[in-house]
C-alpha positions in Angstrom: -5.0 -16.7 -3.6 -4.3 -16.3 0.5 -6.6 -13.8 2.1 -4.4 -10.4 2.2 -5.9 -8.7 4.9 -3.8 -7.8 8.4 -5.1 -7.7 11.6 -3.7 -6.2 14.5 -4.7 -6.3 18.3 -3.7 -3.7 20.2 -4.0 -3.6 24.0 -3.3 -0.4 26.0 -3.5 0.4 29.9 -4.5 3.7 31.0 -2.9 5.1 33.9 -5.6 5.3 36.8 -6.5 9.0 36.8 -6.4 8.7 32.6 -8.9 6.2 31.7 -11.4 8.5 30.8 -8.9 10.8 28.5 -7.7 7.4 27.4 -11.4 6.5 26.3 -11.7 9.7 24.7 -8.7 9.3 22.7 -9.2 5.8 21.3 -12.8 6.7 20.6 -11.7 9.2 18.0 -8.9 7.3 16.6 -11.6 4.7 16.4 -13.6 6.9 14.0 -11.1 8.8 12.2 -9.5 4.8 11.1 -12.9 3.4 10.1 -13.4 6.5 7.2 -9.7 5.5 6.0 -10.2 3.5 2.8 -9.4 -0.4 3.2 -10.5 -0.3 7.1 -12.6 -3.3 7.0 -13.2 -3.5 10.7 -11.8 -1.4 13.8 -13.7 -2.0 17.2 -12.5 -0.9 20.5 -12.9 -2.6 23.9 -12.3 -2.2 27.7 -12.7 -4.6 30.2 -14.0 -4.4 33.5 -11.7 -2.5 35.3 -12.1 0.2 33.1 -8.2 1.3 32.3 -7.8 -1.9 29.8 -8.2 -1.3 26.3 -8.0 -3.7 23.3 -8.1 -2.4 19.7 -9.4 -4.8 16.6 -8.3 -4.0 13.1 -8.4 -5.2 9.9 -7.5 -3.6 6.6 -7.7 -5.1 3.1 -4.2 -5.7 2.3 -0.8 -4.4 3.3 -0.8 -1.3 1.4 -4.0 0.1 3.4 -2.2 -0.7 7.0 1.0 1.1 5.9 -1.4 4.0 4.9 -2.9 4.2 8.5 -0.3 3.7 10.0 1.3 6.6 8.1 -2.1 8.5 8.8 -1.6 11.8 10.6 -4.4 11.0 13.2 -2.8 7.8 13.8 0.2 10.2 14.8 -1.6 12.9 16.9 -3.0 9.9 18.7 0.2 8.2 20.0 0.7 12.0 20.8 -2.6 12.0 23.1 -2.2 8.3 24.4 1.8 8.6 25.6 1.2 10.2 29.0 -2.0 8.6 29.7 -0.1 4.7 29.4 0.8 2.7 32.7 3.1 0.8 30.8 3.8 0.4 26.8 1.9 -0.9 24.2 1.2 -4.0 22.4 0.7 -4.8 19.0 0.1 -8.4 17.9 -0.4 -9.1 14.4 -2.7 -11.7 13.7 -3.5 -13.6 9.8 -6.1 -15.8 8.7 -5.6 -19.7 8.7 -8.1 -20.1 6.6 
């Protein structure tokens, strides 16, 4: 049977003056996502320069990435990040090759 799990990375940039809000914001998100049931991994990264984030996820199957993504944190937080962005999102899905 194929490995069912979804991964997504996720790369944000904050707006100069919003990288610490931005932090903030992604830090909670970070937290309320890892208590969700079928989060198997959700790290958070920035590089350097300090307004470049990237988000890891993984969930068990479908069904638990449709439930965060349904979540109402994951809502409030697109709330919270919108006028903190230099530029839109991106979401990459990733799978397993083996």
């Amino acid at each position: 049977m194929p490995n069912q799990s979804v991964t997504l990375l996720a790369t944000m940039e904050a707006r100069p003056d919003c990288a610490d809000k931005m932090c903030a914001a992604l830090t909670d998100a970070r937290a309320a996502s890892r208590a969700e049931d079928g989060c198997v991994i959700y790290e958070l990264m920035v590089d350097g320069t300090h307004h470049n984030f990237l988000v890891f996820e993984r969930w068990r199957d479908k069904a638990a990435f449709r439930a965060h993504q349904s979540s109402a944190h994951l809502a409030e937080t697109a709330q919270r990040l919108e006028p903190l962005l230099a530029r839109p999102p991106e979401f990459v899905p990733w799978r397993m090759v083996s």
